[in-house]
DRENDOBA-972772 format. One record per residue (C-alpha): residue number from 1; residue in three letters; x, y, z. Coordinates in steps of 0.02 Angstrom, whole numbers. Layout:
// DRENDOBA-972772
figu_milum_px_py_pz
NUM_ALA_X_Y_Z
...
// end
This chain:
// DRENDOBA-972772
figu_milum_px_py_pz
1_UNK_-706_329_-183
2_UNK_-560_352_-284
3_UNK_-434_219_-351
4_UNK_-312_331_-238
5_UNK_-429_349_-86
6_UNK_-497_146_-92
7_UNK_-272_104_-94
8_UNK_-258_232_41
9_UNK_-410_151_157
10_UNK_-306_-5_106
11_UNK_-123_19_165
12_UNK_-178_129_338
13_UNK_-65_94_455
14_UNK_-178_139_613
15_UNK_-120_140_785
16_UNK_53_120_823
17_UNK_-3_11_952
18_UNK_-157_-64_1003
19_UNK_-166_-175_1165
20_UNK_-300_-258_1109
21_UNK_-251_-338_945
22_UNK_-74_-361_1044
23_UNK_-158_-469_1169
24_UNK_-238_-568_1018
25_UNK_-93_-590_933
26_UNK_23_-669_1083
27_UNK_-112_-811_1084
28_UNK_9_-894_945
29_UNK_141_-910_1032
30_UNK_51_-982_1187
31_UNK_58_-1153_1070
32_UNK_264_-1129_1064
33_UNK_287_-1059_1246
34_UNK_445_-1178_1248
35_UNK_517_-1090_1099
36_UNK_471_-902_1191
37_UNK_560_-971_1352
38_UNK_700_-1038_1271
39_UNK_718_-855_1178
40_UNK_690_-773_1298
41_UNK_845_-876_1410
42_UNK_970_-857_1262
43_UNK_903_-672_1258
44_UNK_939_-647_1444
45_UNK_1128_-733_1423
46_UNK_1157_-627_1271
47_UNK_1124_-477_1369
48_UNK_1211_-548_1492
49_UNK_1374_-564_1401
50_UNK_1354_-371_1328
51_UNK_1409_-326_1523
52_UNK_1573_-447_1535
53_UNK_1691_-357_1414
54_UNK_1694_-186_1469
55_UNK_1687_-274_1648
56_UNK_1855_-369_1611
57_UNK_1929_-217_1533
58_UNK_1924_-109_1684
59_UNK_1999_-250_1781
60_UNK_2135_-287_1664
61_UNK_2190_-92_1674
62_UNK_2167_-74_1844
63_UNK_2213_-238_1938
64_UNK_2315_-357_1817
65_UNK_2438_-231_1726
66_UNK_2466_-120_1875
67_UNK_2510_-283_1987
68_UNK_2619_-344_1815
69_UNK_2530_-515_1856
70_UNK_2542_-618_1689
71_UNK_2428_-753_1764
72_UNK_2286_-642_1804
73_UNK_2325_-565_1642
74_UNK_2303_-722_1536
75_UNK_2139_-781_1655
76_UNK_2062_-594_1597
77_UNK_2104_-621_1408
78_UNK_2036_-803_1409
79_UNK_1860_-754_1499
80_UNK_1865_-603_1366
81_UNK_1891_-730_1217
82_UNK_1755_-833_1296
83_UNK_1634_-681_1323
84_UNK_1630_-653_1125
85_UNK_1635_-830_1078
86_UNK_1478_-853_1186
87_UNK_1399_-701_1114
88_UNK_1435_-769_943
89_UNK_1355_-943_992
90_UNK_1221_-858_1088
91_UNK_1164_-724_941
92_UNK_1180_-878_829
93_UNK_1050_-966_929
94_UNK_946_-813_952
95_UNK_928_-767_763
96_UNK_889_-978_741
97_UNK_763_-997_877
98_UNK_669_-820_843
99_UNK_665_-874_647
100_UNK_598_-1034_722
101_UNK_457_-971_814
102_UNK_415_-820_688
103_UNK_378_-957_545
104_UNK_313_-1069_683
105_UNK_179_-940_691
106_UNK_148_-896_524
107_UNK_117_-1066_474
108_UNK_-12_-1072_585
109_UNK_-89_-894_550
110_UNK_-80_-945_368
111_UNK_-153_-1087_386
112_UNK_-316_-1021_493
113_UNK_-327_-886_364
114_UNK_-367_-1037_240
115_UNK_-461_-1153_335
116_UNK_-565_-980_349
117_UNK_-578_-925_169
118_UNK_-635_-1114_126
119_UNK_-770_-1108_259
120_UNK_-851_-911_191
121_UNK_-984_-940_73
122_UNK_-986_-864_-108
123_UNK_-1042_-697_-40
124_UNK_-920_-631_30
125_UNK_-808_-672_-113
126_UNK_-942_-582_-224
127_UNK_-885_-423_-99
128_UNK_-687_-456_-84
129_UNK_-565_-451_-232
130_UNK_-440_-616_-228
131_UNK_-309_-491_-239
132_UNK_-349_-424_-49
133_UNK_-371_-586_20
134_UNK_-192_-657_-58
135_UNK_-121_-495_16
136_UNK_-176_-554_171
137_UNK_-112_-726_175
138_UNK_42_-664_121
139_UNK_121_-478_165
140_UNK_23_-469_296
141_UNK_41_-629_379
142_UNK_228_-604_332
143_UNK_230_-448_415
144_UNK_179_-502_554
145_UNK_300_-668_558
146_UNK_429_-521_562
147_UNK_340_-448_708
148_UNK_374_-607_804
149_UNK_516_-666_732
150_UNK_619_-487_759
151_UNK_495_-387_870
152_UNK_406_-445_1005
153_UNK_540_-568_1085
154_UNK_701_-476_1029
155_UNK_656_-327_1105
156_UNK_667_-408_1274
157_UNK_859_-438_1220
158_UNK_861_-233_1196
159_UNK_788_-199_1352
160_UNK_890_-348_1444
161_UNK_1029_-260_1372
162_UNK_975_-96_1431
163_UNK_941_-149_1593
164_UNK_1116_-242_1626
165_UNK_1222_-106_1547
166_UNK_1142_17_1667
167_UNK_1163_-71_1818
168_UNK_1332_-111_1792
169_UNK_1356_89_1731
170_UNK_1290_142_1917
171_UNK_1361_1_2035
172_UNK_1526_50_1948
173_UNK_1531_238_1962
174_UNK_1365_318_1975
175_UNK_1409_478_1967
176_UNK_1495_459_1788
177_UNK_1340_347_1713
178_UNK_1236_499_1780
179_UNK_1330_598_1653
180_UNK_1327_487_1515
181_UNK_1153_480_1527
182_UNK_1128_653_1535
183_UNK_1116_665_1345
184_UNK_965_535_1340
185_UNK_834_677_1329
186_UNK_879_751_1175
187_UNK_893_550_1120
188_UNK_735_495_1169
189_UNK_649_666_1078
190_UNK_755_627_902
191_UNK_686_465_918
192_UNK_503_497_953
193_UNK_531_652_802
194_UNK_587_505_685
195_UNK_456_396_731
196_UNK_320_539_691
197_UNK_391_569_521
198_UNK_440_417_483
199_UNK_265_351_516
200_UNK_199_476_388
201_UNK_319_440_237
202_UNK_300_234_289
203_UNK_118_270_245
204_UNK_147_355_73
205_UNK_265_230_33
206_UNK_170_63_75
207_UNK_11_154_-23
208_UNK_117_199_-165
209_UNK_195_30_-190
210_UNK_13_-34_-175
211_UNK_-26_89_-336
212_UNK_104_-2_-430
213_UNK_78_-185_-393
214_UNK_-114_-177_-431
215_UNK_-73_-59_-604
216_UNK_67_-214_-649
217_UNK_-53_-360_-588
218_UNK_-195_-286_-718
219_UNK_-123_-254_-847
220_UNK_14_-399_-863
221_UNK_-149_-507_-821
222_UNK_-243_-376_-968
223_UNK_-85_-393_-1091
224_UNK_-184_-452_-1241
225_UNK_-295_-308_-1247
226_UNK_-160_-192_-1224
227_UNK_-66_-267_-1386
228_UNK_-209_-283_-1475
229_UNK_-243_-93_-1454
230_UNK_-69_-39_-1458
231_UNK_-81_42_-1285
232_UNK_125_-23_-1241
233_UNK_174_157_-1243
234_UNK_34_225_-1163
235_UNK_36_122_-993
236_UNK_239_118_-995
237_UNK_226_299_-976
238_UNK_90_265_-851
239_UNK_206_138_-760
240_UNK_339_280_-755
241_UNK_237_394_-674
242_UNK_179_278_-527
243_UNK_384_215_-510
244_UNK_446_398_-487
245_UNK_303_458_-383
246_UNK_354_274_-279
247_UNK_504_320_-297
248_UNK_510_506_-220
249_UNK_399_425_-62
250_UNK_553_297_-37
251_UNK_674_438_-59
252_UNK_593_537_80
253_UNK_616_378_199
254_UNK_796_366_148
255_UNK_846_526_192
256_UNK_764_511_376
257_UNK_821_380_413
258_UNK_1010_442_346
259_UNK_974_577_465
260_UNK_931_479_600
261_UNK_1099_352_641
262_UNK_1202_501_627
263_UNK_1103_594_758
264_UNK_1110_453_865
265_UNK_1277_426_813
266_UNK_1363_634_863
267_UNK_1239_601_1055
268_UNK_1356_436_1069
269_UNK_1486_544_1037
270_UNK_1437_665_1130
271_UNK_1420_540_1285
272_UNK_1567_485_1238
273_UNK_1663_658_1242
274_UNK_1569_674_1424
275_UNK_1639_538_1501
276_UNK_1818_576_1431
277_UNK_1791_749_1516
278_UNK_1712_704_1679
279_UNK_1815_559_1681
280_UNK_1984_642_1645
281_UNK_1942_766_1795
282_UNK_1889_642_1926
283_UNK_2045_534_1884
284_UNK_2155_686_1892
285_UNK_2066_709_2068
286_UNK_2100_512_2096
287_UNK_1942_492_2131
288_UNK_1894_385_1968
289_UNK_2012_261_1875
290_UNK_2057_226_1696
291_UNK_1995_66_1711
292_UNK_1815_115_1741
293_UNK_1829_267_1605
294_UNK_1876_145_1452
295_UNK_1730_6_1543
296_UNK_1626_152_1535
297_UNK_1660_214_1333
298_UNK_1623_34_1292
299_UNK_1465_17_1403
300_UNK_1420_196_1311
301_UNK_1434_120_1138
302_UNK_1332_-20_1191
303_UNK_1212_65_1267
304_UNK_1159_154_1115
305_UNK_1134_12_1001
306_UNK_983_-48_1088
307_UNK_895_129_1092
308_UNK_928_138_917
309_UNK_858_-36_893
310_UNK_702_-1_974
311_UNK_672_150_880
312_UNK_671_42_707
313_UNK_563_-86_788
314_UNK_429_55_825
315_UNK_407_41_613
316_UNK_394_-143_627
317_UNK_257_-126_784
318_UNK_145_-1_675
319_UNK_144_-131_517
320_UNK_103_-248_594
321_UNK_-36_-175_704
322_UNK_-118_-126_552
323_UNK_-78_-313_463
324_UNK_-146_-380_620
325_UNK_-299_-275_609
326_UNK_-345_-317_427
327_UNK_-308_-511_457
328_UNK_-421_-524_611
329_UNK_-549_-434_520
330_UNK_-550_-567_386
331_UNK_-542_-715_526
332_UNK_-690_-610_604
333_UNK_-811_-626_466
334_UNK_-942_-715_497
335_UNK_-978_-880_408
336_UNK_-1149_-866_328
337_UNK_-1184_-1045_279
338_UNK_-1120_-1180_409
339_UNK_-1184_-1349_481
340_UNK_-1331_-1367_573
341_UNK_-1328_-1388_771
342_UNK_-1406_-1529_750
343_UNK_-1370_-1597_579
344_UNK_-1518_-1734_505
345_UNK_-1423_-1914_426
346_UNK_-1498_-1901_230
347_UNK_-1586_-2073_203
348_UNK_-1469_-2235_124
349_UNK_-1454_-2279_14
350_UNK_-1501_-2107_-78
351_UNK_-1653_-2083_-198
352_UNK_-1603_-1912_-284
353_UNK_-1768_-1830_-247
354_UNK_-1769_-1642_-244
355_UNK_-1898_-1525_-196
356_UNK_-1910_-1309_-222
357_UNK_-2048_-1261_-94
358_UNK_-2091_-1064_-122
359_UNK_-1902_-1028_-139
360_UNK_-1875_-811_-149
361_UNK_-1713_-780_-164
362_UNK_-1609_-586_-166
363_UNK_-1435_-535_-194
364_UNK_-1458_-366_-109
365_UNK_-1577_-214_-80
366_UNK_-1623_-80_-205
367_UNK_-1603_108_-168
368_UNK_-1750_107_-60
369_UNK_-1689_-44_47
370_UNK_-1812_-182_-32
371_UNK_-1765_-321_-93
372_UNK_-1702_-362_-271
373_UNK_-1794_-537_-295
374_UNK_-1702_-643_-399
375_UNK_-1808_-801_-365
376_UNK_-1977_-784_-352
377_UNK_-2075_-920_-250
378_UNK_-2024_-1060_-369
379_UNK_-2093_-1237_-321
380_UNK_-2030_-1377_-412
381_UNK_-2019_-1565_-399
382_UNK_-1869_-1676_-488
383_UNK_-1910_-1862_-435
384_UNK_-1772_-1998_-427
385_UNK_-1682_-2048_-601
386_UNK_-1789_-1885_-672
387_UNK_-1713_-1776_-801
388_UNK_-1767_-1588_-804
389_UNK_-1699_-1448_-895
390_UNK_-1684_-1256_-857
391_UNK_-1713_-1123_-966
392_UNK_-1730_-944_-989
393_UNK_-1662_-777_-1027
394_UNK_-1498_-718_-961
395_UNK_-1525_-669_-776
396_UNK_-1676_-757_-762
397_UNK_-1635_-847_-612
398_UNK_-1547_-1026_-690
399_UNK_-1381_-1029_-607
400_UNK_-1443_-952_-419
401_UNK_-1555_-1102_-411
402_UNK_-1401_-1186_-424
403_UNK_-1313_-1096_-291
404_UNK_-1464_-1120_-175
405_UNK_-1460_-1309_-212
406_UNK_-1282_-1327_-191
407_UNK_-1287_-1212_-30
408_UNK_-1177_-1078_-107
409_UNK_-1299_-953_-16
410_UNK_-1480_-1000_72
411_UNK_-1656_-957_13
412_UNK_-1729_-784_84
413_UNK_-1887_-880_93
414_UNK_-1948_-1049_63
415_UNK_-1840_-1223_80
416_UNK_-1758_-1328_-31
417_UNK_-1778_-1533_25
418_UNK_-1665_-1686_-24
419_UNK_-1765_-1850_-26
420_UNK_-1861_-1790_93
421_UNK_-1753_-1701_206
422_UNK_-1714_-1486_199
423_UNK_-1518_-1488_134
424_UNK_-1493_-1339_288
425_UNK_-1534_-1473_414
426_UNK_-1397_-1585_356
427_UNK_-1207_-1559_344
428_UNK_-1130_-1480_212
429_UNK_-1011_-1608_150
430_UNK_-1144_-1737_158
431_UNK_-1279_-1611_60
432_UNK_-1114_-1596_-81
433_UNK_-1054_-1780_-104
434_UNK_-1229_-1826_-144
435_UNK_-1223_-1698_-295
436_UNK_-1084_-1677_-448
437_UNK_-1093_-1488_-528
438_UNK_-1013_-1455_-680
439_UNK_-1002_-1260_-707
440_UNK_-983_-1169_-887
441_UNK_-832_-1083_-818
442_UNK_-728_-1226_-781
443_UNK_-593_-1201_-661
444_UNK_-454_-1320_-673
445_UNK_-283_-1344_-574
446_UNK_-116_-1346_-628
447_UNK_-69_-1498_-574
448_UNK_-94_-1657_-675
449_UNK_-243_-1703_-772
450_UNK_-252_-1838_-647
451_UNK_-289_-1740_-506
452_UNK_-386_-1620_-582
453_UNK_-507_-1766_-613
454_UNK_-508_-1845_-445
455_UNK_-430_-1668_-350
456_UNK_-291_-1761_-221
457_UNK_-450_-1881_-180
458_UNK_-337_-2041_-136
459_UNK_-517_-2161_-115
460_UNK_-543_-2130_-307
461_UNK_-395_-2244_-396
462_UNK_-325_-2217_-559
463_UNK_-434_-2353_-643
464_UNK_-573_-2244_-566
465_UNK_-502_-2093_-653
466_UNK_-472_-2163_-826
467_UNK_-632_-2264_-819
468_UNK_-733_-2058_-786
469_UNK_-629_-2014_-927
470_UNK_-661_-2146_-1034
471_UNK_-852_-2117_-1012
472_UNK_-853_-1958_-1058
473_UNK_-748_-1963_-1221
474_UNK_-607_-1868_-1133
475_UNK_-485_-2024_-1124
476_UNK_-441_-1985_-1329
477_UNK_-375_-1819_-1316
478_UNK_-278_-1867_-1127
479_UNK_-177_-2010_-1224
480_UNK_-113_-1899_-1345
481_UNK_-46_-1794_-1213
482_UNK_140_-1843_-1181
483_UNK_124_-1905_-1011
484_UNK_-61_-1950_-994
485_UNK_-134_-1938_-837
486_UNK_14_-1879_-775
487_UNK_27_-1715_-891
488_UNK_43_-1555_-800
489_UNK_-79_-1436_-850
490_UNK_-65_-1236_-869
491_UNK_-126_-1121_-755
492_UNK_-316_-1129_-763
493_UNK_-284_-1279_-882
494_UNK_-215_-1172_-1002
495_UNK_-129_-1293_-1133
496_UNK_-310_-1377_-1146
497_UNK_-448_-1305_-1281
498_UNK_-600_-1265_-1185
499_UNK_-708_-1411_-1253
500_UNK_-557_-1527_-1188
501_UNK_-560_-1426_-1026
502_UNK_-761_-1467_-1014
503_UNK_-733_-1647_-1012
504_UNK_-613_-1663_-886
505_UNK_-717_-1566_-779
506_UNK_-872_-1703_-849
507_UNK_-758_-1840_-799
508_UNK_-727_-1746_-624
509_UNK_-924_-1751_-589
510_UNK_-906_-1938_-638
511_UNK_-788_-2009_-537
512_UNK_-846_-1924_-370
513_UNK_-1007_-2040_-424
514_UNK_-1142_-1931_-373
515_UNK_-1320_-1964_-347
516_UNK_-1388_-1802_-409
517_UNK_-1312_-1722_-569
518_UNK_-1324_-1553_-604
519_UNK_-1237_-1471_-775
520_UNK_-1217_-1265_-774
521_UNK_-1206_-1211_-957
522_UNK_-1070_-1373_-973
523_UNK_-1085_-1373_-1174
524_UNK_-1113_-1181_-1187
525_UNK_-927_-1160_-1246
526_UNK_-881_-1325_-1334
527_UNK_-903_-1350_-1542
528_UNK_-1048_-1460_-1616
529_UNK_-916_-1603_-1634
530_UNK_-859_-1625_-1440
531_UNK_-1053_-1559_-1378
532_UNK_-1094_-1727_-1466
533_UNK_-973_-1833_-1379
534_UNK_-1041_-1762_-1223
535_UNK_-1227_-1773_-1257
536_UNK_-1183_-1967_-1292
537_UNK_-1099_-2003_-1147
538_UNK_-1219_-1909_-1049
539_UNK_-1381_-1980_-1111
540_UNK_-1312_-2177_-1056
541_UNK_-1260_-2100_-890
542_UNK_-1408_-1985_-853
543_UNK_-1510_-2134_-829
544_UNK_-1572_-2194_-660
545_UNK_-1487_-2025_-598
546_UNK_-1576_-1856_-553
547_UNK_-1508_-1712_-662
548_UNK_-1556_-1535_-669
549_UNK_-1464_-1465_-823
550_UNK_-1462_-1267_-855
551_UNK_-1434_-1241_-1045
552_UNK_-1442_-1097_-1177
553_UNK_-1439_-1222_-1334
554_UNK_-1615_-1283_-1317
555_UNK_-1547_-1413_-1449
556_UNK_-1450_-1504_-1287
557_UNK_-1607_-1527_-1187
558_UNK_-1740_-1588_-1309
559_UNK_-1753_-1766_-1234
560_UNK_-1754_-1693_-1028
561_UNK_-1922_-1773_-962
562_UNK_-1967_-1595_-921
563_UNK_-1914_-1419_-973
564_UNK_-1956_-1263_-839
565_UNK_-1912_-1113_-944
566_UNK_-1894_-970_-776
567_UNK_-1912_-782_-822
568_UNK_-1876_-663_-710
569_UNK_-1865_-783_-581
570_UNK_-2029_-850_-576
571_UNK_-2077_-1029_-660
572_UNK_-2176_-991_-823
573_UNK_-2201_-1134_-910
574_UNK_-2168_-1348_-874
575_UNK_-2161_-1454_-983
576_UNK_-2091_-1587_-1122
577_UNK_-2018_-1511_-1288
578_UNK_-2169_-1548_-1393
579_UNK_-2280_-1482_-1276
580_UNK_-2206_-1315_-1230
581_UNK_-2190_-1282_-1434
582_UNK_-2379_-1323_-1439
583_UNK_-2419_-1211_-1297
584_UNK_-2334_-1060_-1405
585_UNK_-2259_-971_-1246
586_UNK_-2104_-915_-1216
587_UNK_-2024_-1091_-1241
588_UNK_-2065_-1057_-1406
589_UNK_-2020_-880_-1433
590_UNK_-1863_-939_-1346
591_UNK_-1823_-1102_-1501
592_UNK_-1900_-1005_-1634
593_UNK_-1762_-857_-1596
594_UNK_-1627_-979_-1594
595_UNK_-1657_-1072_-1735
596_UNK_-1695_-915_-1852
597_UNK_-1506_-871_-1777
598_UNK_-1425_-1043_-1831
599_UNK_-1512_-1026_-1986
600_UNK_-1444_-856_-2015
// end
C-alpha cells in the first residue's frame, strides 16, 4: 500500500451513522445520567423560551395596543425582558453543563484507552506506530468529547425547538404554518445535497491534513539528517506541495459550506415572503391578524436555525462514528499476556532460581506459514546468587530470552519456572518486582532525576534513591547537576550523556531491590572509564543475587560463573571463560574477533 492509500485507510470516515457503535458509545454517559437529565431539562426550558417572544408579540399587537391598556402593555414587555434574560441564563447553563459532561466523558475514554495500552503486551506495539495510538487518545477521543459535548444532547435542544415552534405555528393559525412550511422540501434536499458533498471533501481534507502532520512529525523529529545533507530546500518545497494540495481540499469545504447558509438563508426568505403574502391576504379578508403574521416571521426565523444546526451536526456525527470505530477497535484488542485464573503465590522469602525448559520461541510465520524460530528448545538452569552471561551473534536469540523471562511475550513451546514455580501461573506484577531489567536503550522521563530513579514510587524514599545512586557511581555526576535530585531532565533524558543516562537507569534496577537481576547490553554504549565504574559497583552487588547479563564486550563478563554463547537460537556452548577458550568453539571465534578489533 501506498503512503497515500495506508493515510487514506487511516482518516475513513465510514458510516455516517452506525447504531451499533452509537449504542456503545451512550454507555459513558450512563455514569453521568444526572448531568444528561439536567441537560436535557435546561434543553427543554431553552426550547421552551424560543416559543414566548413571538407569543408575546402577537399579543402585544393584537390585545394590549388595540385596547391602549398601558398595564397590560408593561406586564407583556416585562415577561418579554424575562423571556431573553432566561434564555441568556438558560444557554449559559447549557453550553456549561454540556462542556461538563463532554470532558466528563473524555476523561474517562482517555483514561480506558491507557489503562488499555499499559495492559497490551510488546506485540502489538511491534504492529502499531506510537503515532496512531497518540492519535487516538487524542483527536479522536477529542472528537468524540465534541460529539457529546455539542452533538448528541444538544440536538435534543434543536429538535425541542423544532417541536415547540411547530406546535405553536399550527395551534396559532394552521393554515399559514402550512405555508411556511411548504418550502421545507426543497430545504430538507439542499441539506441532504450538502451533507453528500460535504462528506466527500471532509474526507480529502482530514486525509490531507494527515499527509502533512506525519511529513512535519518526521522530519522535524529527522532534522539532523536533513542539515547534515542539506535537504532544507528540498523538503520545504515538499512541505509546499502537501500545504497547497491541503489547502485546495479546505478551499473546496469553504465554498460549500458558503453556499450552503445562503441557500438556507433566500428559503427563510422565501418563507418569509410567503407568510407576508398569505398573511397580507387573509388579514385583508379579516380572517388572520397582524399579530399572528409578525409571531409568525419570528417563529419562521427561528425555525430555521435548528434545521440548519442539524445539518452541521451531521459532519460532527460522521467523525465521530469513524473516531468511535478506530478507538473501540484499539479497546477491542485482545490482551495477549494477562494473569492467570488462578494465579500460584511465588515462595518467601524468594531464592532467585530460574529454569528454561525446551523454550521455542517465533515472532511470526515465513511465506509458507511456518514458523520463524527464534528460540530453539533452549534449557537452562541459573541457581540462586548464580551469575551467567549471554552471548552470541546479533539476532541470535539474547534479548527474546529476555522478553520471555520478563513476560514481554510467552514461549511457543516449553516453560520458563521461577524458584520452582512457571512465571505464567503467577501474576504479572508479582513475576516483575521479583526481577530489575536494565535495557541498552534506556528510556528515561522528563521529570526529575529523582523520579526517574524511583518512577513516582512513594515506598522508595529519597535516602533510598541517593543510596541506588550512590552504589552505582551515579551520585558524582547528579551533584554537579544544579538542583540534584531534583533536576529536570530532557525529553528522553536528553541533557544527560548516555553513560550518565545508563547509571541512572543502574540505580533504577537498584532501588526497586530486586531478587533477580538481569542487564540487556547495559555497558554496550558507555566509554571504558564509566563501564568501569559500573563493572565495580556491579561485581559487590551481583553477589548473593541471580543475574543473567546479555553482553557484546566479552571483556564485561569474564568473571560470570557461566557463559552460554546462543547461535541461532539454540545453546551451543556452557561454560566458564577459560574453559570455552580451551574448547576453541565459537566462544572463541567470538573473543579472538574482538580482540584482533581492539587491537586494530
Amino acid at each position: 500500500m501506498t503512503a497515500a492509500g495506508a493515510f487514506h485507510e487511516e482518516e475513513a470516515l465510514g458510516k455516517a451513522y452506525d447504531a451499533r457503535l452509537m449504542r456503545r458509545l451512550l454507555r459513558y454517559l450512563r455514569p453521568h445520567w444526572g448531568l444528561v437529565a439536567l441537560a436535557l431539562f435546561v434543553l427543554l426550558l431553552a426550547a421552551g423560551t424560543a416559543i414566548v417572544g413571538p407569543w408575546i408579540t402577537q399579543l402585544v399587537i393584537d390585545e394590549a395596543i388595540p385596547a391602549a391598556d398601558g398595564r397590560y402593555l408593561s406586564l407583556l414587555a416585562s415577561a418579554y425582558f424575562g423571556a431573553v434574560v432566561l434564555g441568556f441564563a438558560l444557554s449559559y447553563a447549557q453550553a456549561v453543563i454540556t462542556t461538563w459532561l463532554g470532558q466528563s466523558v473524555m476523561y474517562d475514554l482517555r483514561r480506558e484507552i491507557f489503562e488499555k495500552l499499559q495492559r497490551v503486551d510488546l506485540q502489538f506495539y511491534d504492529k502499531n506506530p506510537i503515532g496512531r495510538l497518540m492519535t487516538r487518545i487524542t483527536n479522536d477521543v477529542e472528537t468524540l468529547n465534541e460529539l457529546f459535548s455539542s452533538g448528541v444532547v444538544t440536538v435534543f435542544g434543536d429538535l425541542f425547538t423544532l417541536g415547540f415552534i411547530v406546535a405553536a405555528m399550527l395551534s396559532m393559525n394552521w393554515q399559514l404554518a402550512l405555508v411556511t412550511f411548504s418550502v421545507l422540501p426543497f430545504v430538507f434536499f439542499t441539506a441532504f445535497l450538502f451533507r453528500y458533498k460535504i462528506r466527500t471533501v471532509y474526507r480529502d481534507v482530514r486525509v490531507r491534513l494527515a499527509r502533512v502532520n506525519s511529513f512535519l512529525h518526521e522530519h522535524i523529529t529527522g532534522i539532523r539528517v536533513i542539515q547534515l545533507f542539506n535537504r532544507e530546500e528540498a523538503d520545504a518545497a515538499r512541505l509546499a506541495e502537501l500545504n497547497k494540495d491541503y489547502l485546495s481540499a479546505h478551499l473546496r469545504s469553504i465554498r460549500y459550506y458558503a453556499l450552503f447558509f445562503p441557500v438556507i438563508q433566500f428559503f427563510t426568505a422565501l418563507a418569509l415572503a410567503l407568510i407576508i403574502w398569505y398573511g397580507g391576504v387573509r388579514s385583508l379578508e379579516g380572517a388572520i391578524t397582524v399579530g399572528v403574521i409578525a409571531a409568525f416571521l419570528q417563529y419562521a426565523r427561528r425555525f430555521f436555525e435548528p434545521i440548519q444546526d442539524l445539518s452541521e451536526k451531521y459532519n460532527l456525527l460522521q467523525a465521530a462514528m469513524a473516531s468511535s470505530e478506530r478507538v473501540f477497535k484499539l479497546l477491542d484488542h485482545p490482551v495477549g499476556i494477562t494473569d492467570p485464573d488462578d494465579p500460584k503465590p511465588l515462595p518467601e522469602p524468594a531464592q532467585g532460581d530460574l529454569s528454561f525448559e525446551g523454550v521455542w520461541f517465533a515472532y511470526g510465520k515465513d511465506q509458507y506459514g511456518e514458523p520463524e524460530w527464534v528460540l530453539r528448545d533452549v534449557s537452562l538452569h541459573v541457581a540462586p546468587g548464580e551469575k551467567v552471561a549471554i552471548v552470541g551473534h546479533t539476532g541470535a536469540g539474547k534479548t527474546t530470552l529476555i522478553n520471555l523471562l520478563m513476560r514481554f511475550y510467552d514461549p511457543t513451546r516449553g516453560r520458563i519456572l521461577l524458584d520452582g514455580v512457571p512465571i505464567d501461573e503467577v501474576r504479572i506484577d508479582d513475576l516483575r518486582t521479583r526481577i530489575g531489567l536494565v535495557l541498552q536503550d534506556v528510556f528515561l522521563f522528563s521529570q526529575d532525576v529523582g523520579y526517574n530513579i524511583r518512577l513516582g514510587d512513594s515506598d522508595i524514599d529519597p535516602e533510598a534513591v541517593a543510596a541506588a545512586a550512590e552504589r552505582v557511581g551515579a551520585a558524582a555526576f547528579i551533584d554537579r547537576l544544579e538542583e540534584g535530585y531534583d533536576q529536570p531532565l530532557g525529553e528522553r533524558g536528553s541533557t544527560l550523556s548516555v553513560g550518565e543516562r545508563q547509571l541512572v537507569s543502574f540505580a533504577r534496577a537498584l532501588a526497586f531491590d530486586p531478587d533477580i537481576l538481569v542487564l540487556d547490553e547495559a555497558t554496550s554504549s558507555v566509554d571504558s572509564e564509566i563501564e568501569a565504574k559500573i563493572e565495580a559497583a556491579t561485581d559487590e552487588l551481583l553477589k548473593g543475587r541471580t543475574s543473567l547479563v546479555i553482553a557484546h564486550r566479552l571483556s564485561t563478563v569474564q568473571n560470570a560463573d557461566r557463559i552460554v554463547v546462543l547461535h541461532h537460537g539454540e545453546v551451543r556452548e556452557v561454560g566458564t571463560h577459560q574453559e570455552l577458550l580451551m574448547v576453541d568453539g565459537l566462544y572463541a571465534r567470538l573473543h579472538e574477533l574482538q580482540f584482533a578489533s581492539a587491537e586494530g
